[in-house]
N, C-alpha and C positions, 0 to 999 in steps of 0.2 A: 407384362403386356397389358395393354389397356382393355377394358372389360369394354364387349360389345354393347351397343346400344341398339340395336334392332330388334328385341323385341320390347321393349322399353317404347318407341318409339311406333311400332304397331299397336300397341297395345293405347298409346293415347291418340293415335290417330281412329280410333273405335268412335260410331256415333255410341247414344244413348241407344238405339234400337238393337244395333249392332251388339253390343253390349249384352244385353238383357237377352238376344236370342243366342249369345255363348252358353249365359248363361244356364236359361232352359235346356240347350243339348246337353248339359254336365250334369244337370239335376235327374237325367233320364239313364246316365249309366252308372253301371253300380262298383262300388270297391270307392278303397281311398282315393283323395282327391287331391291329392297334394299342388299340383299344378295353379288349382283354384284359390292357396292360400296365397302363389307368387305373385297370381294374377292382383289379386286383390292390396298385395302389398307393392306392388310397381304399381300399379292405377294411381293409389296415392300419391307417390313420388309426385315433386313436381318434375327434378333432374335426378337422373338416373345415378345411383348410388348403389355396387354389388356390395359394400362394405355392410353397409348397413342389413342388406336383406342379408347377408352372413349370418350376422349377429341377433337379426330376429329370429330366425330359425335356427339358431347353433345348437337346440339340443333336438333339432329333428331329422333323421337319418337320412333323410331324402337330399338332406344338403352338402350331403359328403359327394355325390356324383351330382349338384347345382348346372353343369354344363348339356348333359342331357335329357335333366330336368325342363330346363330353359327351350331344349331345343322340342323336345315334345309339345309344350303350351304352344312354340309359335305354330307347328304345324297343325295342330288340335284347331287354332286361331283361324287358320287359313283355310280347314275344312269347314267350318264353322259359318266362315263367308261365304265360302262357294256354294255352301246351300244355302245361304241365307240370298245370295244372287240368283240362284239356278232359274230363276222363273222372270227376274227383273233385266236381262240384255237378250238382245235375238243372238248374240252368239254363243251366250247359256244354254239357251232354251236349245238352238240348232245341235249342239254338243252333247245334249242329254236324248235329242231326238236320233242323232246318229247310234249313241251309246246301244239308246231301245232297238234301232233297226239291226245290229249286229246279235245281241242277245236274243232276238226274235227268229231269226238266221239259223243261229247255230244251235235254235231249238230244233228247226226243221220247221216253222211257225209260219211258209212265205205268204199264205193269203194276209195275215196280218200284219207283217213284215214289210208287205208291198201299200199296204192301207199308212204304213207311221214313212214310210220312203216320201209318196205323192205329197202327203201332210206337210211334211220338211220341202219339199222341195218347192212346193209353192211358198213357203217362209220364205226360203233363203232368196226368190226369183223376185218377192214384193220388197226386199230390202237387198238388193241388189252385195250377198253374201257369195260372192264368187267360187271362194275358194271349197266352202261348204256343198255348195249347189253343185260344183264336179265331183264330189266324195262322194254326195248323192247321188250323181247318175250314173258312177261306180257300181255303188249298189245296184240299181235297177238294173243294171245291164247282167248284174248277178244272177239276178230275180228273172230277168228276163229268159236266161241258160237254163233255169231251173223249168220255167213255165215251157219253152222248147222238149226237153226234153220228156216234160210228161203229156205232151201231144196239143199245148196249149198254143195257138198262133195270132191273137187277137192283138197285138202289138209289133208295130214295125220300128223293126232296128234301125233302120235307114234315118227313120226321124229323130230317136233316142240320137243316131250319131251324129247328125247335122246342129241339135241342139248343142251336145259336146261340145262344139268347132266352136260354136256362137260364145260361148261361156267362157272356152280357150282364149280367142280373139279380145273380149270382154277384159278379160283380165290381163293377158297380157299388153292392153292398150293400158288399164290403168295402173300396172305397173311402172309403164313408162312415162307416165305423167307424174311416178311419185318419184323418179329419178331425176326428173327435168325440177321437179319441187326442191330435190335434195340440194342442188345445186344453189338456185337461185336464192336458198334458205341460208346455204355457208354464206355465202355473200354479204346478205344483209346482217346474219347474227354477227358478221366479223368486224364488220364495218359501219351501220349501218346507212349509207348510202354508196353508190359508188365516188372513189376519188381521184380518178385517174383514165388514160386513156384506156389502158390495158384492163381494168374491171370494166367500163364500160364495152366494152369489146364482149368480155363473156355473158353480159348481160343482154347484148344485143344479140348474140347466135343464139341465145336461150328463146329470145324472141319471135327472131326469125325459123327456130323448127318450125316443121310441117305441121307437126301436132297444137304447136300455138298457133302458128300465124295462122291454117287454113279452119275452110268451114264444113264443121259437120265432124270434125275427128273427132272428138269426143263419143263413144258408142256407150254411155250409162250415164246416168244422173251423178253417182259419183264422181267418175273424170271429168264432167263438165264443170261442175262445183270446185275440181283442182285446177281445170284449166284456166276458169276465168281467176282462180285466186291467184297463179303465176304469173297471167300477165297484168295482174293488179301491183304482185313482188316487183317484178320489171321496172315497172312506172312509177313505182313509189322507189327505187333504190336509186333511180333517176332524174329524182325528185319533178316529175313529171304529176304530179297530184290529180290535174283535171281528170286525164286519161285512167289514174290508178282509181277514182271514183267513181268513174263507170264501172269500170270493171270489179272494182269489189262490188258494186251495189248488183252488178250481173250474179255475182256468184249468189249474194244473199237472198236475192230473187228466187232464183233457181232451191235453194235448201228452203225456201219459204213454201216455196210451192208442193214440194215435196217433204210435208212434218216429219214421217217417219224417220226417212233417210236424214234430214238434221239430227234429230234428237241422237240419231246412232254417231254422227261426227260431231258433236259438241263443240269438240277443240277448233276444231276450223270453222265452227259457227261465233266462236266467240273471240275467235282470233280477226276472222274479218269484220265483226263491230268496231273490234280493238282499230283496225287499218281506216275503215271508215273515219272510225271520229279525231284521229291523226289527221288523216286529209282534212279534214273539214276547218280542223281548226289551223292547219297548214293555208289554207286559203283563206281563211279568216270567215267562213260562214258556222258564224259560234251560234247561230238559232239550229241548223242542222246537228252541229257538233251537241247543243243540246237534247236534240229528241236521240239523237242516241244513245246516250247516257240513259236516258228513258227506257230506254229497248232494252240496255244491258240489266239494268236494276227488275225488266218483269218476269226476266227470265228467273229470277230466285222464285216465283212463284209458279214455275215451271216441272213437274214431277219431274220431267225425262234428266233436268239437269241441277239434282238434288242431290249427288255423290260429291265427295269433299272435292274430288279432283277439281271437277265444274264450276262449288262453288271458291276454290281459291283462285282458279281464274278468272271469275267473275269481278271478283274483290280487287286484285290486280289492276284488270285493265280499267274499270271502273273510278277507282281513285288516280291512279298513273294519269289517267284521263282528266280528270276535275283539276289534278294539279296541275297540267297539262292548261288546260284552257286558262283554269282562273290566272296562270301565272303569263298566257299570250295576253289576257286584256288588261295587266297590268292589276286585276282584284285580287291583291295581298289579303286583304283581311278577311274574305272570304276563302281562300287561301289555308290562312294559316287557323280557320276552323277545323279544318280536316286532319291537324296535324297529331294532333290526342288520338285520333279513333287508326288511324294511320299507325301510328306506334302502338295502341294496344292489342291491333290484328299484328303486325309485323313481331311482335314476341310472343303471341299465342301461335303465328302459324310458321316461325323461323324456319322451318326444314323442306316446310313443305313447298314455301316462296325460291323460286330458282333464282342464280345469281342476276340475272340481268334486271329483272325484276327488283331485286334488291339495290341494282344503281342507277336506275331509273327512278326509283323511292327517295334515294339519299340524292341525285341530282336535283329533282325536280324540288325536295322542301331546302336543300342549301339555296335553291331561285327564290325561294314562296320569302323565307327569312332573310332572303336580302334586300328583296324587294318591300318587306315591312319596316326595315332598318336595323333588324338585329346580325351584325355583321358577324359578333363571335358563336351567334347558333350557325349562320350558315357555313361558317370553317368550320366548326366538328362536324357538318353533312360532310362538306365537301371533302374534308381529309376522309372520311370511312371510304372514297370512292379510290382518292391516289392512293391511298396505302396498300390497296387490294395489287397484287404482282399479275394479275390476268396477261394473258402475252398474247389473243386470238380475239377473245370474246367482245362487241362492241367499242372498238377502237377510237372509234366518234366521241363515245361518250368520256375515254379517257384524255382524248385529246384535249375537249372542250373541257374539261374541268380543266387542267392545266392554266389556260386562259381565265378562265372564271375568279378561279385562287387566285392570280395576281390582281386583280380586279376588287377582290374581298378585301387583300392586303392594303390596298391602296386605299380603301375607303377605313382602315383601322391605324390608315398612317403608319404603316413597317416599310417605310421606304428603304432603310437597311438590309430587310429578309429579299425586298423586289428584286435588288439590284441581284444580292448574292443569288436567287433561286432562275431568272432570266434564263440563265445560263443553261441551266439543267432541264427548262420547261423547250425550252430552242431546239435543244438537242433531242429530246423525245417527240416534240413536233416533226422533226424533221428526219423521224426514223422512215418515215411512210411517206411512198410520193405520190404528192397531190397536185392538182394542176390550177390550182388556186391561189390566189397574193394576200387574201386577209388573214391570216396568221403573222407572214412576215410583217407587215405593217404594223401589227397590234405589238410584235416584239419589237418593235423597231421604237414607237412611239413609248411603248411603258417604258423602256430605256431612261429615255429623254425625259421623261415625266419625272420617276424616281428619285433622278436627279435635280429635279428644281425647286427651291423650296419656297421664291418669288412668285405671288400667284398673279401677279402680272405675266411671267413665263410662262406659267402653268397655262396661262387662258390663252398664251400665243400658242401653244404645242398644241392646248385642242383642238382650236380655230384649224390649224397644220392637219390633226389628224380629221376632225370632221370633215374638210372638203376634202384628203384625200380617199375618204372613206364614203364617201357619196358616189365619186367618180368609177370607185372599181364595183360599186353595187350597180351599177349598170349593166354591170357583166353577169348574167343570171346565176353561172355557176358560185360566185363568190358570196350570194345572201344564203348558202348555206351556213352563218354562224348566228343567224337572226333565228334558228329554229332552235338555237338553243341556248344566247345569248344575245340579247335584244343593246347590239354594242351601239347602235345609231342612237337608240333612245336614250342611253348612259352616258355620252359624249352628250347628248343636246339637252341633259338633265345638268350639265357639268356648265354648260353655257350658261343656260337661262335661268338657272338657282332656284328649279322647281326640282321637284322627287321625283323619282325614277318611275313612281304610278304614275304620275300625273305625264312624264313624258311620252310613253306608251301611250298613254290614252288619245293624247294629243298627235302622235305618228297616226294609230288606227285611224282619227278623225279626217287628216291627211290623204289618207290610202281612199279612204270611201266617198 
């Protein structure tokens, strides 16, 4: 059996600070420390190897039972955290305040008791901690029986239980705004837009709930910051962009106004920058799409979002982003600056990067390198994307590579592999049903193309495919393949015997 890698893998996910305060708690308890030599010898590692730490330790007894040795340091590791956070999240701090209110309790301690209750419970009310804030008026209604019965009446229960209801209501409205999330979320991570009548359908009753479409359902700062993110998902799976930028910029408004409450959702604070500066450069306002990138980058100088989580999502959407733009305005070579520091984050943080992330990384520089002319780097992107067997996750993006690679091929003259692979790309295309024509056309014409080796035919087939490819881009659902492959300006690069930068530039110029 293959030897785990979790604690191998906690252990270098450790900041330096993190680090050094494990360290301090071990230096404070007493007796051997064997734990401390594993730790020290896995830190090293760079890839996790039990063989070797076998062998360094083979004459130390402790490595004859290695499995719950191992299992000890991670737990050691993870109490080690939780004090080292206990004071850095309000739902630390609320968890050690409940802890104190029940030990105060079951001293028989209640005037004090009731003094750490109020304390917590204004926390949890100013950061809108629901589920906490009911455990707390749990308690008080404890405290309250208590104070009853020793003749004490200076509080009414009536209020104590109206507050209840409100905190009940409270939560369960934003629960229900994290199931409407849940939904609208499969959709796009599956697909990322809709492509068909039937998604669009579930898209649009997601819309149309009461809790979206009406005004005022929202009952906390949190549900309003999901609701306007939902119907931001909506319009962007819609590719309705104007509409989806009001509405993320609603959301970011609203968590702007409210620091606390951001800093405590990071993830949805850095996910609607993420949506933001898609749209922006979806509509081609790449001065917008810049200041966000601005936004994203000061948040690294932000305490509240200084945990590794925050900063690999920053890192993410941040570069995804740059590629993103630099490769809609046609700047390759600023581009393929990013591609060094891009690769040295993506092997220092492989585990921690999720997959989609990781093919939105390999699509986006197999674009940046074909777009600078290096065809055979952007086939090893692009192969790292087909190879992956994914059968749910971002289907868009598997589709459009499909496309792309015969595209690659054709500019490295394997008109042999075209003709054979056609087939196979046709048939995966057309496992999903979309209610769109520019796929068939593209298989239709690379066909045709494959086969000619006369570039007097070659220029009549583009000529064939550019005007017919003009004519269904009238049709708005069909410029879905522009957001990921800029096929108009490839065909009018193939005409006019300019680069594929320079034709882009020349569409932008066009557009504006």
């Amino acid at each position: 059996m293959k030897p785990s890698t979790e604690l191998f893998s906690l252990i270098k996910s450790l900041t330096k600070s993190e680090k050094r305060f494990f360290k301090l708690n071990s230096a404070l308890q007493a007796g051997d420390k064997n734990y401390l030599k594993i730790f020290d010898f896995i830190e090293a590692q760079h890839k996790y190897d039990e063989e070797d730490l076998k062998d360094e330790f083979k004459h130390e007894t402790f490595i004859q039972h290695l499995p719950s040795e191992k299992n000890h340091l991670y737990k050691l590791i993870l109490k080690s955290l939780r004090s080292y956070y206990s004071e850095q999240s309000v739902s630390s701090i609320l968890k050690q305040e409940i802890k104190n209110v029940e030990i105060l309790y079951n001293k028989a301690l209640y005037r004090e008791c009731n003094k750490f209750v109020k304390r917590a419970k204004t926390l949890a009310a100013e950061y809108e901690k629901f589920y906490y804030h009911y455990e707390l008026i749990n308690w008080e209604k404890k405290l309250l029986e208590e104070a009853y019965e020793s003749g004490i009446f200076d509080q009414n229960l009536d209020e104590l239980i109206k507050e209840e209801s409100e905190v009940i209501e409270k939560l369960r409205n934003l629960a229900e705004y994290q199931i409407l999330y849940s939904r609208i979320n499969y959709i796009f991570r599956s697909g990322g837009f809709t492509r068909n009548e039937t998604e669009r359908k579930v898209v649009n009753e997601i819309a149309d709930y009461h809790l979206i479409k009406g005004k005022n359902t929202a009952l906390s700062t949190r549900a309003t910051t999901i609701c306007y993110y939902i119907k931001g998902l909506c319009s962007a799976s819609t590719r309705d962009y104007e509409d989806a930028l009001i509405n993320f910029r609603k959301a970011k408004s609203v968590m702007d106004r409210q620091a606390k409450i951001r800093d405590d959702i990071q993830q949805r604070y850095i996910n609607t920058l993420s949506f933001l500066l898609n749209c922006y450069i979806d509509v081609h306002d790449f001065k917008n799409a810049e200041n966000i990138l601005e936004e994203l980058n000061a948040l690294l100088d932000n305490k509240a979002f200084d945990s590794p989580d925050s900063r690999v999502r920053i890192f993410t959407a941040t570069y995804i982003g740059k590629l993103q733009l630099y490769n809609r305005q046609g700047n390759f070579e600023r581009a393929m600056e990013l591609e060094p520091v891009i690769e040295k984050e993506l092997e220092t943080l492989e585990e921690k990067i999720n997959k989609e992330k990781h093919l939105l990384f390999n699509y986006n520089l197999a674009y940046t390198n074909f777009g600078a002319g290096d065809y055979k780097r952007a086939l090893k992107y692009i192969n790292v994307v087909l190879n992956d067997n994914e059968k749910q996750l971002r289907q868009d993006i598997y589709s459009f590579s499909r496309i792309f690679n015969l595209i690659i091929h054709f500019e490295l003259n394997n008109h042999d592999f075209i003709e054979y692979d056609i087939k196979s790309a046709a048939r995966f295309l057309n496992k999903f049903e979309k209610d769109y024509e520019v796929e068939s056309l593209f298989v239709a014409e690379m066909k045709s193309l494959a086969k000619m080796n006369s570039p007097a035919e070659r220029r009549r087939i583009f000529e064939q495919f550019d005007a017919q490819l003009e004519e269904l881009l009238k049709i708005d659902r069909e410029n879905v393949i522009l957001e990921y492959f800029d096929l108009r300006a490839w065909i009018k690069s193939k005409l006019s015997g300019s680069s594929f930068s320079d034709s882009i530039k020349a569409q932008l110029k066009i557009r504006e």
